[in-house]
C-alpha positions, 0 to 999 in steps of 0.5 A: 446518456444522462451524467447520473447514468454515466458518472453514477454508474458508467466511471464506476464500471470502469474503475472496477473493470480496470481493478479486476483485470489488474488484480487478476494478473498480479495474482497470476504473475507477482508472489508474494514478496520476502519482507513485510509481505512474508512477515504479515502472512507469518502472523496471520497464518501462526494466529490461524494455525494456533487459534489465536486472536487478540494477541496478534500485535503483543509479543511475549513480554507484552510489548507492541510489535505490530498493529492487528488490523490487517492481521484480523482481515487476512484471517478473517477472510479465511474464516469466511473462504477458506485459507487461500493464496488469492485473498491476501493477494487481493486484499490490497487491491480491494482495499485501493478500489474501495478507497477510490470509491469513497474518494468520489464519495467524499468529493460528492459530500464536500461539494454537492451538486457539482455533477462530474467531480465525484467521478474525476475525484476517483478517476485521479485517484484510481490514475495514480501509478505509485496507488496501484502499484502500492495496492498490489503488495500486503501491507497496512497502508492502503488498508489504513488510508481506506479507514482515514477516508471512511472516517473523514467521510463520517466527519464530513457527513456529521457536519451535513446533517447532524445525525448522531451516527456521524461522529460514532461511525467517525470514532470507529473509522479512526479506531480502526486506522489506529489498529492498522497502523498506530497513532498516525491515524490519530494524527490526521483525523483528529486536527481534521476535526479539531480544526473544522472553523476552518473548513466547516463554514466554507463548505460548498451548498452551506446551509447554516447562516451562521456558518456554524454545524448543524447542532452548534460548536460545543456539541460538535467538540463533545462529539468529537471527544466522544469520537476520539473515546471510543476509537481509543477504548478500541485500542485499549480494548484490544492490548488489554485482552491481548495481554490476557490472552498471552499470558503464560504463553510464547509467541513466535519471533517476529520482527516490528513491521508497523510500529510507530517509530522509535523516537519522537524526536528525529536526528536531523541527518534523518529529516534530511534523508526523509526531505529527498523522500518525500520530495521523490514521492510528490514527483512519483505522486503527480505520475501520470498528471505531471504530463497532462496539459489541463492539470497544469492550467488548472493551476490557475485556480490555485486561489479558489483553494483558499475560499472553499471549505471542502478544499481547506479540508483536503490542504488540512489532511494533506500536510498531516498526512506528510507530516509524521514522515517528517517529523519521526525518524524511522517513519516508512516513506510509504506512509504518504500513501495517506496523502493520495486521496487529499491529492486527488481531491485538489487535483479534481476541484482544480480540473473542475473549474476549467472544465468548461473552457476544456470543453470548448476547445478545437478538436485539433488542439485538444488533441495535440496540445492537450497532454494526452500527446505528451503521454502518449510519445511517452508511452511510445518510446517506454514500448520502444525501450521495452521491446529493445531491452532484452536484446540490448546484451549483444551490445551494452553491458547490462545487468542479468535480469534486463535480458530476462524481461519479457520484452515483448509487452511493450508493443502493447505499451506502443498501442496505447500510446499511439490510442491515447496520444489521438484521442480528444474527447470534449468532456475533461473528465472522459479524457481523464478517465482515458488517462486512469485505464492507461494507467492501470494498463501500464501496471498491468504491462508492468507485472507480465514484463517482470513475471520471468525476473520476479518468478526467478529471484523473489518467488519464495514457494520452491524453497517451501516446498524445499521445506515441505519435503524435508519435514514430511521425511522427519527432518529437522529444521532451522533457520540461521540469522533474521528469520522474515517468516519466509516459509510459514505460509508457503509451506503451511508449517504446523509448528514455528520453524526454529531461528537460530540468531546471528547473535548468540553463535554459542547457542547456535553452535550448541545447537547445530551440535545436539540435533543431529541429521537437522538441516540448516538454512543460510542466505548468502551473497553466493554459494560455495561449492565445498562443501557443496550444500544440499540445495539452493535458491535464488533470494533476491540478489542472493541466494537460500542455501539449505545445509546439513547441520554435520557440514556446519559442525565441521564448517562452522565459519560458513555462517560467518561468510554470509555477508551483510 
């Protein structure tokens, strides 16, 4: 097998192989959770149902609640198939597959001709546990980290060869990151590019002398000013037209699910809180790398990090990355899903430079002083703990939802650990890839253990169809307190269900009292039994309780009760 053959197109393979089966079985065992996933279907189903478009992101007043790129790729996905449960679903995960593409693409571009290091590159990535857990929920980051990666890559490709697409095709990544998820985007790319003495000059393969891009520093900053134009004429375009679009009209509630943070000065309690973020995010990053024995010696190599461009490059991207989550207060932790890809480069450069000595280690001792060992113990106690968990009630005090586990998958977790703690292949980059499918697998084993507790407590389509039923009998509807747009895709409403808040009890009472017949839906911590209530729903750890709106008139200290 030649290593075009197998990094061109066997690594490939099996990175969409172990996607598509991780994909397939989210679709089938995880719905769709309350919160910012329901919140963004909301959005996207509301905009479909009411042909709307450019004021995905604008409320009534005009003031920016949310950033409509994810918004316009849900729908546009309806557009081309249909309204369906799968796209959403899937997006995500597309979105993760096509980052651990461009990854190994970038790779290729920052260091050609170094055979095998564009596959390690995506092989890291596609290993990281917290990328493919965060690629099975709907949210902005992934899609967001696809379009950094997609313009670093145009940056990159602008220096190589010149070629005046480069810095258009940068220009209009970077717009499309600001539309996923605001200025952040804006944050990584363009010190990137300010900052190419740094890294442009010490390039791999570098073929100008005088360490210069192709067409000098003045057209590269004039290039780079024209990037940053039209990614910023694509954020005006879009509020302007947004603005026209929903004049004189009244958009649904909706909560801020991606906005940029409410200040630009942070309290110190907040960095401090996000201090212990990001450092259990860097422990949950390294997983599974952390008990893998190459990576740690190639730490060695961290001296290399220092002379290389590509590498300086992926340090740059990597501190502004993390640093918005430390600098703003409010930022979600999850925003260092940015910081992945960079990661992973580093992580590949530095296996890379002690590929060879791997390779010329004993069987015996690549086997079982090669991390893989490690990995494997650990894989067999976790199996252990799996198999043992459900039943550990008749002894230990545990929680409800333990028991509720299905156990049984953790003897598919015994066997991969028990493969992979034997396996001892001589290239580096096939034991990481054995390393990446173990990962995927022990996700996938992840979503059919928890199928039973999350079909239970977070599965939002009984309530729906709760919903769906009452209207199709002409009843009445409204939803008392924060409203995550819970029902409107599940059921398909054709018009914006009524959301009484918990801050005006006087027009809520009002209300109540002029719709007669109406039902009334509450989450509460638990369900009372007088007045008994017309149904009820597991949310989580409380529950979805659908009341008629009589009981609330006489009972009208229920919505008080709820708790917090």
């Amino acid at each position: 097998m030649t290593p075009r053959i197998l990094y061109f197109t066997i690594f490939p393979l099996v990175w969409i192989a172990g996607w598509a089966l991780l994909a397939g079985v989210s679709f089938q065992t995880q719905p769709f959770a309350v919160g910012e996933e329901s919140r963004y279907l909301s959005l996207a189903w509301t905009l479909w149902r009411d042909g709307g478009f450019l004021h995905t992101g604008l409320g009534p007043d005009g003031a920016l609640v949310v950033w409509p790129m994810l918004v316009w790729i849900i729908d546009f996905g309806w557009l081309m198939f249909g309204v369906s449960d799968w796209w959403p679903h899937l997006l995500g995960y597309s979105a993760g597959l096509f980052s651990v593409l461009l990854t190994a693409g970038l790779a290729r571009l920052l260091w050609p001709g170094w055979a095998g290091l564009g596959a390690m590159s995506g092989t890291a990535l596609s290993a990281s546990v917290v990328w493919l857990i965060i690629s099975g929920y709907l949210g902005p980051f992934v899609v967001a980290t696809a379009f950094v990666l997609a313009s670093l890559y145009s940056l990159a490709w602008y220096w190589r060869t010149g070629r005046w697409d480069g810095y258009v095709y940068f220009g209009l990544f970077m717009g499309g990151s600001v539309l996923t998820i605001g200025p952040v985007g804006w944050l990584i790319a363009i010190p990137v590019a300010l900052l190419a003495p740094l890294w442009g000059g010490a390039l791999a393969e570098q073929i100008d002398d005088d360490r210069r891009p192709p067409q000098g520093w003045r057209q590269w900053y004039v290039a780079c000013a024209i990037a940053w134009a039209i990614s910023l004429a694509m954020v005006i375009a879009w509020a302007g037209f947004g603005i026209l679009e929903v004049s004189g009209k009244d958009l649904p509630f909706l909560d801020a699910a991606s906005t940029f943070g409410s200040s630009l000065m942070p309290d110190r309690y907040e960095v401090r809180r996000l201090w212990w973020c990001v450092l259990i995010g860097v422990g949950a990053v390294v997983v599974p790398w952390m008990m893998w024995m190459p990576a740690w010696r190639s730490l060695v190599g961290l001296k290399h990090l220092a002379m290389d461009g590509g590498a300086r490059l992926c340090v740059m991207w990597l501190v502004f990355g993390a640093a918005p989550i430390i600098m703003f207060s409010g930022m979600n932790p999850v925003f260092a899903a940015l910081a992945l890809p960079p990661v992973s480069l580093l992580l590949a450069f530095l296996v890379f430079y002690r590929a060879d000595k791997e390779a010329v280690e004993p069987v015996e001792e690549r086997r079982f002083g090669s991390g893989e060992t490690t990995l494997g113990l650990v894989l067999v106690v976790c199996g252990a703990v799996l198999l043992v968990a459900p039943f550990a009630g008749e002894v230990f005090d545990i929680p409800v939802w333990v028991a509720q586990m299905d156990g049984g998958w953790g003897s598919l977790v015994i066997l991969l650990g028990a493969l992979v703690a034997y396996a001892a292949p001589r290239l580096v980059d096939l034991r990481m890839m054995i390393v990446s499918v173990v990962s995927i697998m022990v996700v996938v084993v992840g979503h059919l253990v928890a199928e039973p507790i999350t079909r239970t407590y977070f599965d939002p389509r009984p309530a729906a169809d709760y919903v769906t039923e009452q209207l199709s009998q002409g009843n009445r509807i409204a939803f008392a307190g924060e409203y995550a747009g819970q029902f409107d895709f599940p059921a398909r409403l054709e018009k914006s269900i009524v959301v009484l808040p918990d801050d005006d009890p006087i027009g809520r009472a009002a209300w109540i009292a002029g719709s007669p017949g109406a039902i009334i839906v509450s989450v509460m911590d638990h369900v009372p039994t007088e007045p008994p209530p017309l149904a009820s729903f597991p949310y989580g750890s409380r529950n979805m309780v659908f009341w008629l709106g009589n009981v609330m008139t006489v009972n009208p200290s229920l919505l008080d009760e709820r708790g917090p």
